[in-house]
KETOR-771309 format. One record per residue (C-alpha): residue in three letters; x, y, z; residue number from 1. Coordinates in steps of 0.25 Angstrom, whole numbers, plus 5000, padded with zeros to 4 digits. Example, Ala and Ser with C-alpha at 12.3 -4.5 7.8 and 13.67 -1.06 7.14 Angstrom:
ALA,5049,4982,5031,1 $
SER,5055,4996,5029,2 $
end
This chain:
UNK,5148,4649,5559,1 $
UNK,5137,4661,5561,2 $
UNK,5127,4656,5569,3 $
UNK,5113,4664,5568,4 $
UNK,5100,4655,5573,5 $
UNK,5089,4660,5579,6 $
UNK,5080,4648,5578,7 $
UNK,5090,4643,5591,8 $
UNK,5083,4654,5600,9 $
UNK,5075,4653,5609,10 $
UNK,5066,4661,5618,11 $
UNK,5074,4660,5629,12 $
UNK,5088,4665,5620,13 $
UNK,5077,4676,5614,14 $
UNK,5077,4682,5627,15 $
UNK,5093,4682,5630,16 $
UNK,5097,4687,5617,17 $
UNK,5087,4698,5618,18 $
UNK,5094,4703,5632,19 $
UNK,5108,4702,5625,20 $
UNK,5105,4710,5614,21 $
UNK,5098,4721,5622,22 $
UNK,5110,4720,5632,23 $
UNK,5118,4722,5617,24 $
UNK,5113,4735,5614,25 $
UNK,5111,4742,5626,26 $
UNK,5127,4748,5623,27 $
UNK,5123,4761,5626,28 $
UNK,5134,4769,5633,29 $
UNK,5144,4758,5629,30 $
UNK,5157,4768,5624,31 $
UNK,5169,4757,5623,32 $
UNK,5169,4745,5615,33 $
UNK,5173,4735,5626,34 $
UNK,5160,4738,5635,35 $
UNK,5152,4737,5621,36 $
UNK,5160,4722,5621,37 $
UNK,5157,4720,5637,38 $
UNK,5142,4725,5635,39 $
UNK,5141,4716,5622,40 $
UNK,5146,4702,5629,41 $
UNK,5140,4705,5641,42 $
UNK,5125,4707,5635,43 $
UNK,5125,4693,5627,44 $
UNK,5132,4686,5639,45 $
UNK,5120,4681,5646,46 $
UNK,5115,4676,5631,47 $
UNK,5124,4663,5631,48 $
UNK,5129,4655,5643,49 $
UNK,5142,4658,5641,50 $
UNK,5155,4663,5652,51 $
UNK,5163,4671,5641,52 $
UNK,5158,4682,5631,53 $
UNK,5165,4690,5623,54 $
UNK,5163,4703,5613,55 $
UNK,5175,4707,5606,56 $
UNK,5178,4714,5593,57 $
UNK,5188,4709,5585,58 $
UNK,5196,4715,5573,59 $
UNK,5197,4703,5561,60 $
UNK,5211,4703,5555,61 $
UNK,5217,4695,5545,62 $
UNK,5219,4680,5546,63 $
UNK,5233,4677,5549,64 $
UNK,5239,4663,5548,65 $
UNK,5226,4656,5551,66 $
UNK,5223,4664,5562,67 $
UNK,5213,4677,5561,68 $
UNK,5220,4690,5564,69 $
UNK,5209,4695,5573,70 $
UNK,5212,4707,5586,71 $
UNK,5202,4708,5597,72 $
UNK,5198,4722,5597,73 $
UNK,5190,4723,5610,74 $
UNK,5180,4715,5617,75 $
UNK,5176,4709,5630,76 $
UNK,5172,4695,5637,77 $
UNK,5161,4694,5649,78 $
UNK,5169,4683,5656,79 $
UNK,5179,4679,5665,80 $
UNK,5190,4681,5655,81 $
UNK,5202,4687,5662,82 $
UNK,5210,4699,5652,83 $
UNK,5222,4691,5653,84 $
UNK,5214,4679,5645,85 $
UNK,5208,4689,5636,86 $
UNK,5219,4696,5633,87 $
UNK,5226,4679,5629,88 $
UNK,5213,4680,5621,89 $
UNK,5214,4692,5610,90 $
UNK,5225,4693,5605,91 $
UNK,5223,4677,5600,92 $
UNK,5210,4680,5597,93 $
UNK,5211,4678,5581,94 $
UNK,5214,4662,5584,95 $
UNK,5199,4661,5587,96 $
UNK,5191,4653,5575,97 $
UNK,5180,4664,5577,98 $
UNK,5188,4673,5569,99 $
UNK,5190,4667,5556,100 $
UNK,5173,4665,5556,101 $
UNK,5172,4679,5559,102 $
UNK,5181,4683,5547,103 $
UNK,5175,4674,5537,104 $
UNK,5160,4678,5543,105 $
UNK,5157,4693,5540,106 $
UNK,5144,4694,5546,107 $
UNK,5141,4693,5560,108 $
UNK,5135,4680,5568,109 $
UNK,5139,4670,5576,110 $
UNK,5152,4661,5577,111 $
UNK,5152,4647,5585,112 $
UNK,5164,4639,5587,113 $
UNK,5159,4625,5584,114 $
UNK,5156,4631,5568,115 $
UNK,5172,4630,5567,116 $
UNK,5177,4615,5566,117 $
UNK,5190,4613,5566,118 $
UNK,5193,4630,5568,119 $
UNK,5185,4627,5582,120 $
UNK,5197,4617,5584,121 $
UNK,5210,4625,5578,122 $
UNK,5204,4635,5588,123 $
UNK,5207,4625,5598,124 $
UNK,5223,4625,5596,125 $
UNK,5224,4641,5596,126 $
UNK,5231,4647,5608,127 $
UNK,5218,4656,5609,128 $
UNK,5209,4644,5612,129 $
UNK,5221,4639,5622,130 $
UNK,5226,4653,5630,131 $
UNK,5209,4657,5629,132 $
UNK,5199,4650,5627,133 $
UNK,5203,4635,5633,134 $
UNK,5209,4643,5646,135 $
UNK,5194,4648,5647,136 $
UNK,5188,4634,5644,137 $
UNK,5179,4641,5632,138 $
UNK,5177,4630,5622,139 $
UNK,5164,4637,5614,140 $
UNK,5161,4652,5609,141 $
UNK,5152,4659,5599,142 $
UNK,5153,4673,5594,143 $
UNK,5145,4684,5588,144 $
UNK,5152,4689,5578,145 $
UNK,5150,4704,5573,146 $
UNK,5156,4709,5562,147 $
UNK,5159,4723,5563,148 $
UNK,5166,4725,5551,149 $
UNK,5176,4718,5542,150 $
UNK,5187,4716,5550,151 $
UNK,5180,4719,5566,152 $
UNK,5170,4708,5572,153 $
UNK,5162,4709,5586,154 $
UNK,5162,4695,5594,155 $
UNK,5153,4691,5606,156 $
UNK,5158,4678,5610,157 $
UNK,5153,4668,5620,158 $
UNK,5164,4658,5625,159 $
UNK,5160,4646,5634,160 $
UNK,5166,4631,5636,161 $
UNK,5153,4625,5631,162 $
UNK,5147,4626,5618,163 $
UNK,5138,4635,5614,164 $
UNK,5125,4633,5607,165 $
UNK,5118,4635,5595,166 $
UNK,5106,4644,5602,167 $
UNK,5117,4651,5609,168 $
UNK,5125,4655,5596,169 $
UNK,5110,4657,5590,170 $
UNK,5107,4669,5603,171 $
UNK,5122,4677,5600,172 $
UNK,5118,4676,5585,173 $
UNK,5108,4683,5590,174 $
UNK,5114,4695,5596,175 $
UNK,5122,4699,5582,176 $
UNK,5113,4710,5579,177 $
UNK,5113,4715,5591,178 $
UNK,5128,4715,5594,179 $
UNK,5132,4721,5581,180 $
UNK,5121,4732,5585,181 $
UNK,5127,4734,5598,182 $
UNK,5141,4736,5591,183 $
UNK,5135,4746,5579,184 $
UNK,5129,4755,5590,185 $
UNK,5139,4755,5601,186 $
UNK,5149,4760,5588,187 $
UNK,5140,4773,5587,188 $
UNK,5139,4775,5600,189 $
UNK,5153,4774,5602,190 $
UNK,5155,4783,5590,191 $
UNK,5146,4794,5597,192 $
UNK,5153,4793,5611,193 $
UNK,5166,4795,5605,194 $
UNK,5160,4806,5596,195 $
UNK,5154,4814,5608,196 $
UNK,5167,4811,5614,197 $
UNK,5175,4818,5603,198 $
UNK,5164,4828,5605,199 $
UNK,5167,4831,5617,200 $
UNK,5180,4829,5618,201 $
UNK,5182,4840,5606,202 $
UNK,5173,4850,5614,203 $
UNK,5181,4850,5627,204 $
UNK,5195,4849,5620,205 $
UNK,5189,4863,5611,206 $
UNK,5184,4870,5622,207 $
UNK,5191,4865,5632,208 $
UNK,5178,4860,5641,209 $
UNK,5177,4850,5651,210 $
UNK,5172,4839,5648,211 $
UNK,5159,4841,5655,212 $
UNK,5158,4855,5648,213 $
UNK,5159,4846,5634,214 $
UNK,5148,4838,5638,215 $
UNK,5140,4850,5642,216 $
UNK,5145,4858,5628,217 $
UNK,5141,4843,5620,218 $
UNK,5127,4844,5624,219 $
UNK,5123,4859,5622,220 $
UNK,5129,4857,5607,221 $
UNK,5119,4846,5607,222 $
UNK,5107,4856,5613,223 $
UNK,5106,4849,5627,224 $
UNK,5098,4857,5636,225 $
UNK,5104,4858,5651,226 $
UNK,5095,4847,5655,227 $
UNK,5097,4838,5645,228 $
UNK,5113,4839,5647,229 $
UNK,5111,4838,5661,230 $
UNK,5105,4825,5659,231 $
UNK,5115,4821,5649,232 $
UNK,5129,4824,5657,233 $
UNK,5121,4821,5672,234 $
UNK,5123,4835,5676,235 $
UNK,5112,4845,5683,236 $
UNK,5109,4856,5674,237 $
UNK,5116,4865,5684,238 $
UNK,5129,4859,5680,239 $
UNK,5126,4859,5666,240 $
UNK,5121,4874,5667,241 $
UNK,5134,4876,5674,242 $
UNK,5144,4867,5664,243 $
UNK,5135,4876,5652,244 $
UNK,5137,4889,5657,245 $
UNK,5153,4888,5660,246 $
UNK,5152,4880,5646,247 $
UNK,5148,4895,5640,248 $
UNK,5157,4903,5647,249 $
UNK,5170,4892,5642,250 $
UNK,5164,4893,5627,251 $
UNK,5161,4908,5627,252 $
UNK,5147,4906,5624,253 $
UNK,5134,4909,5630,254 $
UNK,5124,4900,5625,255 $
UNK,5122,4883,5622,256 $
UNK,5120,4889,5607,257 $
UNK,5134,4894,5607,258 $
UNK,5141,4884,5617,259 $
UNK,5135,4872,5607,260 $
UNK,5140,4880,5593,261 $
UNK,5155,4880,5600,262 $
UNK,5153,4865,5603,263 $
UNK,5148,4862,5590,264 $
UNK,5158,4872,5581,265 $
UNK,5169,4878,5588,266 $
UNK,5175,4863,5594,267 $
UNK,5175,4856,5579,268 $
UNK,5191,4857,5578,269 $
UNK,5193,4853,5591,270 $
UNK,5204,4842,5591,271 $
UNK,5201,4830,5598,272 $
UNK,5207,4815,5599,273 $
UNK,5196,4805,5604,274 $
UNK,5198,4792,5603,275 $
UNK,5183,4784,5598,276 $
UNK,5177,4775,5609,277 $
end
């Protein structure tokens, strides 16, 4: 069942769900998609009571034998969940009655498990729910689900042994927007740092510059003056007066005009394997 209910929200839930989402999008600077997880979990943990939390993208196969062909892509938990219980945990992730909700449910929301009857039960007998869940003592959870495509879905997850409420589903309803934002902009700038990667990655493979050099070379084709790269890479202007001027002498150049036409022409067939972040 999707839960979405903001007459259960109070003042009091107001001011926690407003300090979640602003922890949600401060993602700035977040390059890998398991420190956008870890940042994720741990910025709605302080929205519900609860030990265990969890965000983890999942790729949604087809059902097999009953059972939903799902593969945990990445993720993290904010708990005391040792590797070796969440490794028992992922490869029998498909077993979890979540699963078949979020398949049957395009759209995003909120999934309880006390909406499932007798599912909530045949969950029960899984050895998912005995190797995991019963070993940790979690009887309860609800999750934000975020459908990220047809066959990908984000989850935030809380997991506790006590049941949860309808004014705690109602503040993680809350949060979808925010989330979902979260995960579009992290993806663009994702996309940028591995495109200023390949950048630079193709300009030191071309001309065969340091790394530093590369940076330097980067942001004169941009039109950074001395000052402004200096601030950029934390260097004195010194050094990059220094970096600039051997720079010159290694491209054959005597000007940033020319030194940023090399960067912007000359390197374009430069072949270079980079894998995306």
């Amino acid at each position: 069942m999707y839960l979405s209910d903001s007459n259960l929200i109070d003042v009091s839930d107001q001011r926690k769900i407003f300090q979640a989402a602003e922890g949600i999008l401060g993602i700035h600077h977040i390059s890998d998609e398991e420190s956008f997880h870890s940042h994720i979990a741990r910025s709605v943990a302080k929205l519900i009571d609860c030990p265990w939390v969890a965000c983890e993208r999942y790729f949604l196969g087809p059902s097999e034998g009953g059972v939903d062909s799902v593969i945990w892509v990445s993720g993290t938990v904010v708990d005391e969940v040792t590797s070796e219980m969440y490794d028992t945990f992922k490869p029998m992730v498909g077993q979890h009655a979540f699963f078949s909700e979020v398949r049957d449910q395009p759209k995003d929301g909120v999934i309880t498990m006390d909406a499932f009857g007798k599912r909530a039960v045949q969950f029960e007998q899984t050895g998912l729910y005995h190797d995991f869940y019963r070993k940790l003592n979690i009887t309860d959870q609800v999750s934000l689900a975020i459908r990220l495509d047809e066959r990908e879905a984000l989850m935030v997850t809380f997991s506790r042994e006590t049941p949860f409420s309808k004014s705690e589903t109602a503040r993680l309803a809350c949060l979808q927007p925010y989330v979902r934002a979260a995960w579009s902009n992290w993806k663009v700038s994702s996309r940028t740092q591995h495109e200023e990667l390949l950048d630079m990655k193709r300009l030191q493979a071309y001309f065969g510059l340091s790394k530093r050099r590369a940076q330097v070379l980067r942001l004169i084709a941009k039109g950074l003056s001395n000052a402004q790269i200096s601030n950029q890479l934390g260097l004195t202007e010194a050094t990059v007066r220094k970096h600039i001027q051997l720079l010159f002498k290694q491209l054959g150049v005597t000007n940033r005009h020319a030194a940023a036409m090399q960067a912007l022409n000359d390197s374009e067939g430069a072949d270079v394997q980079v894998q995306p972040a």
